[in-house]
C-alpha positions as a printed NumPy array, in Angstrom:
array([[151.782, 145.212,  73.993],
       [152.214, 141.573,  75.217],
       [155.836, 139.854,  73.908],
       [156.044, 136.376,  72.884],
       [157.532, 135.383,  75.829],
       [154.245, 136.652,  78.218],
       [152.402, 134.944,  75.372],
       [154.046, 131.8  ,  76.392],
       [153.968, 132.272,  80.112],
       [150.045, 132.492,  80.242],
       [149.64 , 129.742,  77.779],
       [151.91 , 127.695,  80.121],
       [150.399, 128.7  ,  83.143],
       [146.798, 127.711,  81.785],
       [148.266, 124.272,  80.743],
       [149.171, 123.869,  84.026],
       [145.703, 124.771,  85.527],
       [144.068, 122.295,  83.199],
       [146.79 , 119.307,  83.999],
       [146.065, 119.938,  87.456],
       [142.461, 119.964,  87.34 ],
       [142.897, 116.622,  85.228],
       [144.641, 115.552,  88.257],
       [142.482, 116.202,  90.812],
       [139.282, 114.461,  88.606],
       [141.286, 111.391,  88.826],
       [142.222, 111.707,  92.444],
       [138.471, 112.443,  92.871],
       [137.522, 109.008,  90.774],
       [140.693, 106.752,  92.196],
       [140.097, 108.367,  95.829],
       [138.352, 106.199,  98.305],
       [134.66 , 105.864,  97.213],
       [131.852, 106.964,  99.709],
       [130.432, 103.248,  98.97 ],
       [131.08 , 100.513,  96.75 ],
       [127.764,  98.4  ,  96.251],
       [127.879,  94.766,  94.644],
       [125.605,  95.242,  91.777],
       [124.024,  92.605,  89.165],
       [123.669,  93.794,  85.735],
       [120.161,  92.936,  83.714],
       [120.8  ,  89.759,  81.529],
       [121.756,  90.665,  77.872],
       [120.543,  88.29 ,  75.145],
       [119.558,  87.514,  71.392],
       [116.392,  85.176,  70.582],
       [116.593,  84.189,  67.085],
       [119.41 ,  87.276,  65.859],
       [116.503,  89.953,  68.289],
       [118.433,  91.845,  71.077],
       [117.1  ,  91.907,  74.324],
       [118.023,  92.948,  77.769],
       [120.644,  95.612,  79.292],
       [123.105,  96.117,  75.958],
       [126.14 ,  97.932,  77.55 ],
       [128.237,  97.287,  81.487],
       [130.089, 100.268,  82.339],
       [128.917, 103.238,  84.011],
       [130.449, 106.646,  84.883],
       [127.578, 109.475,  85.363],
       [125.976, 111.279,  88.264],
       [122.97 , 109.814,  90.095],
       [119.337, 110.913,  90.088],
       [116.332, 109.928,  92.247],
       [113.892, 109.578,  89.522],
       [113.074, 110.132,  85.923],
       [112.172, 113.75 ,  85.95 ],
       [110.145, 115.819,  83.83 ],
       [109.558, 115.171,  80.098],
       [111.993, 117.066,  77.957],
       [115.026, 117.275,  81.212],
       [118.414, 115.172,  79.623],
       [118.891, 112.691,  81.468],
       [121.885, 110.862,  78.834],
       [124.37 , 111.478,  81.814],
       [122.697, 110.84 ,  84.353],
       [121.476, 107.372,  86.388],
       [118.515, 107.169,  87.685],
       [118.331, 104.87 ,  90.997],
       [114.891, 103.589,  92.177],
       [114.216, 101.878,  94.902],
       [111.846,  98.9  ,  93.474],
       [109.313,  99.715,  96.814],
       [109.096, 103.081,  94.878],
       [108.731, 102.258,  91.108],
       [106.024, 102.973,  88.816],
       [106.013, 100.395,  86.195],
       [103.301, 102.122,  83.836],
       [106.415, 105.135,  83.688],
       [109.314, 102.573,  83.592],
       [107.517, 101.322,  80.386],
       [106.293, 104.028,  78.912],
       [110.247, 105.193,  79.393],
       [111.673, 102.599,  77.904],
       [109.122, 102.335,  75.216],
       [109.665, 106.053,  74.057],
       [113.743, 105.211,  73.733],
       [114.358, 108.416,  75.912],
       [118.095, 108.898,  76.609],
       [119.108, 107.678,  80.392],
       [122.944, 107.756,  81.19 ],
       [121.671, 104.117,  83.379],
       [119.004, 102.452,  85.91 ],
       [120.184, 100.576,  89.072],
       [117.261,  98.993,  91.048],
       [117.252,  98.963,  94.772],
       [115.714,  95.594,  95.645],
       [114.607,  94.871,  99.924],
       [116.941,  93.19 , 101.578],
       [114.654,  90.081, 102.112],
       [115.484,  88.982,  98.185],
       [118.898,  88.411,  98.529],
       [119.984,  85.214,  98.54 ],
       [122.329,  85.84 , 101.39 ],
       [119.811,  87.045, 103.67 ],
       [119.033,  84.335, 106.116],
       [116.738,  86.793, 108.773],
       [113.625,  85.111, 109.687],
       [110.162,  86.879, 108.552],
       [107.027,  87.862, 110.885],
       [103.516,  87.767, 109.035],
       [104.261,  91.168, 108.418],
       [107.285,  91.115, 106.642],
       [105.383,  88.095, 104.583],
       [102.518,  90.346, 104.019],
       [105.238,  92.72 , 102.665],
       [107.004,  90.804, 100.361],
       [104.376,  89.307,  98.638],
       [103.017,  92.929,  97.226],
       [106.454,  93.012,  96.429],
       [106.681,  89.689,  94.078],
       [103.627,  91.194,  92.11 ],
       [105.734,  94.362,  91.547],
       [108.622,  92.326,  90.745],
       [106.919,  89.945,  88.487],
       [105.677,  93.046,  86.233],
       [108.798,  94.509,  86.184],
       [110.983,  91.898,  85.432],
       [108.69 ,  90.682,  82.226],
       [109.095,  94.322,  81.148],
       [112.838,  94.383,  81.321],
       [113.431,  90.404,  79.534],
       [111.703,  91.201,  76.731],
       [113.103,  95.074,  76.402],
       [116.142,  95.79 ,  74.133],
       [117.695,  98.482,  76.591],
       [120.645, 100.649,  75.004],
       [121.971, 101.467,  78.176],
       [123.119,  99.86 ,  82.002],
       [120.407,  98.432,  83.652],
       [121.428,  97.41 ,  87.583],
       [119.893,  95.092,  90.412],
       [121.662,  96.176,  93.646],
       [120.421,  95.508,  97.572],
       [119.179,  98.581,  99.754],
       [121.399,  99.332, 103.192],
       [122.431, 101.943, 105.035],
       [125.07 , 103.418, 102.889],
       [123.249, 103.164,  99.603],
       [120.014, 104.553, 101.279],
       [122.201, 107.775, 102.937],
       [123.23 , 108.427,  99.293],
       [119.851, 107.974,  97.622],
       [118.485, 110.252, 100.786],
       [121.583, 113.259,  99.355],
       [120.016, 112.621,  95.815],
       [116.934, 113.181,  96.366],
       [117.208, 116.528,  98.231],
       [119.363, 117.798,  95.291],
       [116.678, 116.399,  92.995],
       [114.027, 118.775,  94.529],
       [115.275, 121.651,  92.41 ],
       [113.981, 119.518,  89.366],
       [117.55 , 119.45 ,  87.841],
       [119.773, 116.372,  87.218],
       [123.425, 116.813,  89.048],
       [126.392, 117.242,  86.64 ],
       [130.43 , 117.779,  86.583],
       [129.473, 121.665,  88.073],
       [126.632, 121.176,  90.326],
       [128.45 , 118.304,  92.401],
       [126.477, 115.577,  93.483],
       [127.291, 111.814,  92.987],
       [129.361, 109.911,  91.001],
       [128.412, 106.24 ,  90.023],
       [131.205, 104.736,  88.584],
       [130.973, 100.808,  87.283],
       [134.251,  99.308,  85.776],
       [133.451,  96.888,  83.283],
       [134.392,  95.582,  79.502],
       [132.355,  95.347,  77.277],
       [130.116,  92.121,  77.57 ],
       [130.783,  89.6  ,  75.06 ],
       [128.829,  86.442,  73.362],
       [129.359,  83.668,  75.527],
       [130.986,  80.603,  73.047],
       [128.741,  77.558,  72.444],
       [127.374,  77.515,  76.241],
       [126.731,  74.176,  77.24 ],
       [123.748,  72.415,  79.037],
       [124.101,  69.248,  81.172],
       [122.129,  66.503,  82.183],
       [122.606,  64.119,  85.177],
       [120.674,  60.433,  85.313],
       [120.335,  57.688,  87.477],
       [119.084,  54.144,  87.869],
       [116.835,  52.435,  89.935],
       [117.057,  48.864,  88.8  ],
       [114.04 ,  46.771,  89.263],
       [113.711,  42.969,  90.181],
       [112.918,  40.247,  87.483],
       [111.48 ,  37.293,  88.14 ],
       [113.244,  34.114,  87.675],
       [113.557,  33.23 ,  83.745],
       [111.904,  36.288,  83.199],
       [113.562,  37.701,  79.754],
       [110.997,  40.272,  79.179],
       [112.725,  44.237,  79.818],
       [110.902,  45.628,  82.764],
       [108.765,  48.972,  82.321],
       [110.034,  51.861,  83.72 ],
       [108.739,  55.234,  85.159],
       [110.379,  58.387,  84.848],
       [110.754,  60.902,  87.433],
       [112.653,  64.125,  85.75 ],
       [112.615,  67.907,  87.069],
       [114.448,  70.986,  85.333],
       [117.254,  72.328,  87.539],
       [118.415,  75.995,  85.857],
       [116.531,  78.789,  86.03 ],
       [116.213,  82.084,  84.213],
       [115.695,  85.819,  85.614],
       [116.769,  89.474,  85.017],
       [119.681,  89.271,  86.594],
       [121.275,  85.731,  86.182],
       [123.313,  86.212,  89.355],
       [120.306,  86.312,  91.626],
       [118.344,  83.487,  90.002],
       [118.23 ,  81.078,  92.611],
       [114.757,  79.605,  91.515],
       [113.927,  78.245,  95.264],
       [110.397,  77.296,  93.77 ],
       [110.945,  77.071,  90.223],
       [112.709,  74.533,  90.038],
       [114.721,  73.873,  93.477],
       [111.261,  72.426,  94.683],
       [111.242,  70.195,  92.281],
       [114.965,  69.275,  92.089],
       [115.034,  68.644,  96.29 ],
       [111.605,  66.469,  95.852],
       [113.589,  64.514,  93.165],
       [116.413,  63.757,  95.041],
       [114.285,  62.645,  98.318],
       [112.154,  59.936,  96.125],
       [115.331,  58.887,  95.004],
       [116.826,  58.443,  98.675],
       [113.561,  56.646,  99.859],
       [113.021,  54.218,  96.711],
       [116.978,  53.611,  96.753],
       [116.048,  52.116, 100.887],
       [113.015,  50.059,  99.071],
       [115.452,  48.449,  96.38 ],
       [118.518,  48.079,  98.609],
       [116.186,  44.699,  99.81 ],
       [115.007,  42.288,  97.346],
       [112.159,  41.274,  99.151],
       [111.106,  45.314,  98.701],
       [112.139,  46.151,  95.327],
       [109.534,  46.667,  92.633],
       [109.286,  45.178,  89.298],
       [110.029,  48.222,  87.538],
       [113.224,  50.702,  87.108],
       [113.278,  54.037,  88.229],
       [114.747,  56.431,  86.228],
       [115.784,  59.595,  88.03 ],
       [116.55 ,  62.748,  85.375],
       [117.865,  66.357,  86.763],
       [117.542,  68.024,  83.234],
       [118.526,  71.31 ,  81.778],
       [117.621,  74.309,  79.664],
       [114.365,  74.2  ,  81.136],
       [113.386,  77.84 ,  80.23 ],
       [114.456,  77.642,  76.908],
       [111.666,  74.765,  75.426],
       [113.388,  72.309,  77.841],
       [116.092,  72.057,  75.458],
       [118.17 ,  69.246,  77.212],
       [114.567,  67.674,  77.864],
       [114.669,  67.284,  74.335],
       [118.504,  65.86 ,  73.366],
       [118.119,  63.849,  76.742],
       [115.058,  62.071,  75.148],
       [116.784,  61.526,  71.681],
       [120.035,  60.204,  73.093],
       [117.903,  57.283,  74.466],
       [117.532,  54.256,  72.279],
       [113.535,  52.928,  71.006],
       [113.805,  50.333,  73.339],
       [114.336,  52.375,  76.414],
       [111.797,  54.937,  75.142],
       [109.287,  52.028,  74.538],
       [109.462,  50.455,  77.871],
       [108.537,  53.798,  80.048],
       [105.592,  53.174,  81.376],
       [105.006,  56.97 ,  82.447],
       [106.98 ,  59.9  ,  83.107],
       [106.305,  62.529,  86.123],
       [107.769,  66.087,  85.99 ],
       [107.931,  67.819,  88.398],
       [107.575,  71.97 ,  88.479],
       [107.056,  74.05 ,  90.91 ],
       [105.826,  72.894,  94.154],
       [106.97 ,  74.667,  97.4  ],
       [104.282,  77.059,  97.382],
       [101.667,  78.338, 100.26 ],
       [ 98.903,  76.318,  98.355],
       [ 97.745,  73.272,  99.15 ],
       [ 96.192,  73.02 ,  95.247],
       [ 98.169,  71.244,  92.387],
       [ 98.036,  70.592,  88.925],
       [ 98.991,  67.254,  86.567],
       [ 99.04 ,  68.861,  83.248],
       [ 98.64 ,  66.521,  80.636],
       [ 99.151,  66.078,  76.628],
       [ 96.598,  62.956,  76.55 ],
       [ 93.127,  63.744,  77.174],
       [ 91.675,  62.307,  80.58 ],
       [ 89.578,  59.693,  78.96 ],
       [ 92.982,  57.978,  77.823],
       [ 93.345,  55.189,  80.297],
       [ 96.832,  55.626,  81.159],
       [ 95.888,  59.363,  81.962],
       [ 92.845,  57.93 ,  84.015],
       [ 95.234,  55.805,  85.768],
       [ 98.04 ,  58.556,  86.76 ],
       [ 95.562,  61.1  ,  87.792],
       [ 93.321,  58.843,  89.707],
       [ 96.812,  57.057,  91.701],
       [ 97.3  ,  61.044,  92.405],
       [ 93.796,  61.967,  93.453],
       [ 93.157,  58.959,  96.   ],
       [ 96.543,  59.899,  97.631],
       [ 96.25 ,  63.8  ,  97.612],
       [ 92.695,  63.507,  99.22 ],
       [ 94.685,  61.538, 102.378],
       [ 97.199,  64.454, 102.952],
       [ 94.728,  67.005, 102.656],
       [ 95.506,  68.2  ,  99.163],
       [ 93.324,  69.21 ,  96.197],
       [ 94.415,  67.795,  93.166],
       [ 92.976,  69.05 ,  89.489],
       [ 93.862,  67.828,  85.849],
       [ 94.498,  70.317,  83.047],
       [ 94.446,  68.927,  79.188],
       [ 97.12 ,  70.932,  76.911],
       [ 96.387,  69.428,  73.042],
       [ 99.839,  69.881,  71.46 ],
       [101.877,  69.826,  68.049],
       [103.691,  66.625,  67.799],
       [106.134,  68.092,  64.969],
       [109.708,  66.91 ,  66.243],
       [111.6  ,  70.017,  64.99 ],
       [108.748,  72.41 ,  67.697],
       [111.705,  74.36 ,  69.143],
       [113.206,  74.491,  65.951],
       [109.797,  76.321,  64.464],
       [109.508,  78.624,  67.03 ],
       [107.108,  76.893,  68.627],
       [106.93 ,  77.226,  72.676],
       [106.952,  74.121,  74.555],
       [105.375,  75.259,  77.871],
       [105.612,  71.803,  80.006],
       [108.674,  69.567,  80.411],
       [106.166,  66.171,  79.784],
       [105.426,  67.809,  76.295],
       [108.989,  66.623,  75.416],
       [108.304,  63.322,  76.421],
       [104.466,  64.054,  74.759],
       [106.153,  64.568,  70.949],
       [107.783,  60.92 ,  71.098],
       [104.319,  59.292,  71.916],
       [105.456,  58.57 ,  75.897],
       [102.985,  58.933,  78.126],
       [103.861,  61.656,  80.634],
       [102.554,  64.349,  82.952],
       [103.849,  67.243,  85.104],
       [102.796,  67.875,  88.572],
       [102.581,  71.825,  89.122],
       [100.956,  73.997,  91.419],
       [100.758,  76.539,  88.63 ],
       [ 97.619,  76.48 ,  86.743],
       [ 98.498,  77.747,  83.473],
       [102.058,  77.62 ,  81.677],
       [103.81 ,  80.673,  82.023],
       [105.167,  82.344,  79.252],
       [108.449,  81.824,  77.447],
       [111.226,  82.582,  79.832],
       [108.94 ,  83.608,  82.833],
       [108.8  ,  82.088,  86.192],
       [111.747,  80.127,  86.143],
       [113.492,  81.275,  88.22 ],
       [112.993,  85.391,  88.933],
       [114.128,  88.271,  91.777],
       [111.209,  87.242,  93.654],
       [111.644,  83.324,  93.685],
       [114.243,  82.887,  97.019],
       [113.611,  80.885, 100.144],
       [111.728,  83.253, 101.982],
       [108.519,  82.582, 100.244],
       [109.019,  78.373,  99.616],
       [107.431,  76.664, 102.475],
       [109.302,  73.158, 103.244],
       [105.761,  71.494, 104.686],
       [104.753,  72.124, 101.166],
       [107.598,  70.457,  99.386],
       [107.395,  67.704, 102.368],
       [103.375,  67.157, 101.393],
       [104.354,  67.278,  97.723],
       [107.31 ,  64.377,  98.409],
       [104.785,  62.239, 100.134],
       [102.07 ,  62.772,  97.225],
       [104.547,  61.915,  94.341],
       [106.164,  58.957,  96.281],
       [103.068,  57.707,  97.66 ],
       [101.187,  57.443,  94.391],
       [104.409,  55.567,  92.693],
       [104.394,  53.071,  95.538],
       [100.983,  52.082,  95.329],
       [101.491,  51.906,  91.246],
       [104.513,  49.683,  91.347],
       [103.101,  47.573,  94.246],
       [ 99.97 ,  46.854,  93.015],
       [ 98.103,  48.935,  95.505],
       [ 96.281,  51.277,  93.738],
       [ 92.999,  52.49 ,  95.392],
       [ 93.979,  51.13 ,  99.166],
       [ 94.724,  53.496, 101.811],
       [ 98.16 ,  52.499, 102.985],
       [101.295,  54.004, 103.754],
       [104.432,  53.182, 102.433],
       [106.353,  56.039, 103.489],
       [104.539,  56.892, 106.689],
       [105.921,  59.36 , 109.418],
       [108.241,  57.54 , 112.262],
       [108.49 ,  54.618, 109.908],
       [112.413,  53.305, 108.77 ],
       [110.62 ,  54.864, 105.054],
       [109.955,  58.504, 106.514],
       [110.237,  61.361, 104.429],
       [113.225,  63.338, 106.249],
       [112.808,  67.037, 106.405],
       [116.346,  68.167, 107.648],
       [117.327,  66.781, 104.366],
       [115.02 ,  68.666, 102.265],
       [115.618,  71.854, 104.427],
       [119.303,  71.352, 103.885],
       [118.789,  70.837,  99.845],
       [115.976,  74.012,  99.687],
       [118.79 ,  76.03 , 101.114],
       [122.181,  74.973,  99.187],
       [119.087,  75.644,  95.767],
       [118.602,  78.881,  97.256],
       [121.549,  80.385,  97.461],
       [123.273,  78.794,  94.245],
       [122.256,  80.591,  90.948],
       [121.783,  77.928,  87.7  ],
       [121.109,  79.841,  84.544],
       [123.019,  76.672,  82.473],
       [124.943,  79.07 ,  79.969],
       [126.964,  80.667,  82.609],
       [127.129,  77.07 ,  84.682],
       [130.569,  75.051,  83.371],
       [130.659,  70.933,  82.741],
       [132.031,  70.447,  85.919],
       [130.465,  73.42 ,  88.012],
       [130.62 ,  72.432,  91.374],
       [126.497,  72.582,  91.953],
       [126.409,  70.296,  89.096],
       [129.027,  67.41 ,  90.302],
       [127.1  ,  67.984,  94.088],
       [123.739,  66.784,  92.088],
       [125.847,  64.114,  90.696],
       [127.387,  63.193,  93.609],
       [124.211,  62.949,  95.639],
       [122.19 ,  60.983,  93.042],
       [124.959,  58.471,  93.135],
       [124.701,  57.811,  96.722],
       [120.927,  56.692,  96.021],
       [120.786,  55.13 ,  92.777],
       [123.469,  53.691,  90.262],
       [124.858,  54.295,  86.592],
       [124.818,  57.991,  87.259],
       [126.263,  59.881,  84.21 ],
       [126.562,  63.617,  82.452],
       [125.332,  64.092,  79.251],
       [126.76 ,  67.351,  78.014],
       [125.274,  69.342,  74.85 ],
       [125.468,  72.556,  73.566],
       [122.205,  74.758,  73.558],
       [120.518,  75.439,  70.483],
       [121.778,  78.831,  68.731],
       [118.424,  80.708,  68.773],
       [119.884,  81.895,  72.389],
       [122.942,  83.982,  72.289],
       [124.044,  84.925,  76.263],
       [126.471,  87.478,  76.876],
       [128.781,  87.876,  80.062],
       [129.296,  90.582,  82.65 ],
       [126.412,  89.539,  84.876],
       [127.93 ,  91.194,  88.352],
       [130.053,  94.114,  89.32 ],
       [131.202,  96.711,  91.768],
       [129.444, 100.154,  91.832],
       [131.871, 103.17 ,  93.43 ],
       [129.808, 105.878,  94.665],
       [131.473, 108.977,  95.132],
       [131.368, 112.12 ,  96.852],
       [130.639, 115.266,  93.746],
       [133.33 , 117.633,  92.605],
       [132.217, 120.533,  95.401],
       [135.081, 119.854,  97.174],
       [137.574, 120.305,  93.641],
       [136.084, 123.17 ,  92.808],
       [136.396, 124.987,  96.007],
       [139.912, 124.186,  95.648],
       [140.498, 126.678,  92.818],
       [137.702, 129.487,  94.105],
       [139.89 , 132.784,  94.765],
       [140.639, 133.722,  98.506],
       [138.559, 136.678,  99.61 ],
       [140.763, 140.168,  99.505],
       [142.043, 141.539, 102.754],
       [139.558, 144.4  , 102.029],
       [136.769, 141.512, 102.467],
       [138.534, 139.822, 105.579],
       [138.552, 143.239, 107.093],
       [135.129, 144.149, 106.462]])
């Protein structure tokens, strides 16, 4: 019959085995990690109170290979696909069921890092762009989810593809890993996200004066030249938006260095003023489109003459689009598009017109209402405008501004050079008087040359800077280099700082560290009994 005191002694001695067991699973997750991956969490946000996006940061489960069969539990386990690999019909038929996943990490090619500055053969092109349409499909399925678990972007290299290679031979046995059958360990550190306070959006403007005649008290018309500079994508610290909207932003800031040469001499400068606006919350209704616009005064908004956007145009294509509110019988519209048209037809490049009727209720955003070009802003307070695009149709809310697939492997800087020497061109000949003659203010080898190591040297800072505007400060240092470099070419530069509209709510946590490590084979072994001498022997 046992005594207390035995009693005690086991109960102590199992105590023991279970401290030291809790030991060794700590030394296991504090140990040194087989990798640790940079990963970038899916964007979490509310439109209008809705949640949408990845809801939760931290991770701490084993790793799987793929989704499994219907009815397996996967609640502890992630699932890591490489995006090359992934079945988008499944991914949304997943999601769409609410079927319990421990998390999802996304193993993107190499060539859409930002960081990743290897040149591409026509292959690797060819390669990419199946890619983009995979990309594209997946990444409107993800925005517009509401995904109760963590959802991961992380890069594909030799360590994370040995591991995936392990996973997927223990996945053959149809099975996910767990705490007994070893395996991998994905382990993400990370609080909780939280609601980002009253994010801020920022606008930076610029001045062009132009030359009055003598006695002249009359205010000189002005023309606009404005393009968005934030983007938005699934995983805010990727979206670089090369195309949408660095093209833009770097053709902006080269008509402002070549008009600022034209106006430096009186004998050059125009009779009208060129104002120069980098604007933000472009993909959400071009919200600092809109307060930009109302901060100005009647009589500034009276005397623009026209305002060009500009969206999107660094693609292969040699076809754009001036997307207009007006329709093309209006005689300013005739005007704009026909300026456009002679010049495009000189450099080669087809040039179409696209009417867009819209609301012209002031409170759109406020209604719900999607405002899908920046020159609608301008539209609603009766100023003529237009946006030059080499998309055809608007994308939807929150799409194409900026996504995985948008880096500066697939801009082409001939295209944004063509593009500078359309938009620049066709002002010239406006301001000048020249409308209709074929000359060229800004031709090649001239002192007025479009200068392509600048451009190149813009494209690439764009590229590699991500700009979704509620995780961007007042004074983030991309924002004082735009303000900085618009200065040098025009004058009265200033910030106009507002706070974006509440129907967005962004939370943080948009990057982290992913340990990988080795399964608990190892621990276990430790406490397996040694074989009996009897066994030795035999």
């Amino acid at each position: 019959m046992a005594t207390p005191t035995k009693i005690r002694e086991a109960f102590e001695s199992v105590y023991s085995v279970i401290a030291i067991v809790f030991i060794l699973v700590a030394c296991v997750e504090l140990g040194d990690a087989v990798a640790v991956v940079d990963v970038y969490r899916l964007i979490q946000y509310d439109l209008a109170g809705a949640p949408f996006g990845s809801r939760l940061a931290s991770l701490n489960h084993h790793a799987g290979s793929s989704l499994f069969a219907p009815g397996t539990d996967l609640s502890r386990t992630v699932a890591m696909i490489p995006v090359r690999e992934v079945n988008v019909t499944f991914i949304r038929e997943y999601i769409g069921q609410r079927r319990p996943l421990g998390g999802l990490i996304f193993l993107l090619p190499r060539m859409f890092s930002p960081e990743n500055k290897d040149s591409m053969d026509e292959g690797d092109q060819n390669f990419g762009k199946e890619m983009k349409d995979i990309l594209v499909e997946l990444e409107r399925l993800l925005i517009h989810a509401n995904i109760p678990y963590p959802v991961y972007f992380a890069f594909e290299d030799d360590n994370i593809n040995a591991v995936l290679a392990d996973v997927k031979k223990n996945d053959v046995t149809g099975q996910p890993a767990t705490a007994t059958t070893g395996g991998y360990k994905l382990v993400v550190s990370a609080p909780e996200p939280r609601k980002l306070a009253s994010p801020t959006i920022t606008n930076i403007q610029g001045w062009l004066p132009g030359l009055k005649a003598d006695g002249d008290s009359n205010q000189l018309p002005t023309i606009a030249i404005v393009a968005s500079y934030d983007t938005f994508g699934a995983a805010p610290a990727l979206s670089v938006g090369s195309d949408s909207n660095g093209s833009g932003v770097v053709v902006l800031l080269e008509i402002a260095r070549l008009f600022s040469r034209l106006y430096s001499n009186p004998r050059t400068r125009g009779r009208y003023n060129l104002l120069f606006g980098l604007t933000s919350g472009g993909p959400y209704n071009y919200n600092g489109t809109h307060k930009w616009l109302r901060s100005f005064d009647q009589r500034l908004r009276e005397s623009i003459d026209y305002a060009i956007c500009l969206n999107s145009i660094g693609s292969w294509d040699n076809e754009m689009w001036i997307h207009v509110s007006k329709p093309a019988e209006n005689a300013y519209i005739k005007q704009i598009f026909e300026g456009f048209l002679n010049v495009a037809e000189e450099l080669g490049l087809q040039v179409g017109l696209k009417h867009k009727k819209i609301s012209f209720l002031n409170v759109a955003e406020e209604l719900g209402l999607q405002v899908a070009w920046e020159h609608e802003q301008f539209s609603r307070l009766r100023v003529t405008a237009a946006t030059l695009s080499e998309l055809s149709v608007a994308p939807e809310l929150l799409e194409s501004t900026g996504g995985l697939f948008d880096n500066r492997h697939f801009v082409n800087e001939a295209a944004i050079v063509r593009s500078v020497k359309l938009v620049a061109e066709s002002l010239a000949r406006h301001i000048y008087g020249q409308q209709g003659k074929n000359i060229k203010i800004f031709a090649d080898n001239s002192s007025y040359a479009v200068n392509p190591s600048y451009i190149v040297s813009w494209l690439d800072l764009l590229s590699r800077t991500p700009r979704v505007a509620p995780f961007l400060s007042k004074n983030d240092p991309l924002i004082m280099a735009l303000k900085k470099e618009l200065a040098d070419h025009t004058v009265d530069v200033n910030l106009q700082h507002e706070v974006l509209d509440g129907m967005f709510t962004f939370y943080d946590s948009t990057r982290s560290r992913l340990n990988i490590y080795q399964g608990l084979d190892d621990l276990i072994s430790l406490f397996r009994r040694p074989p009996s001498r009897k066994v030795k022997t035999a």
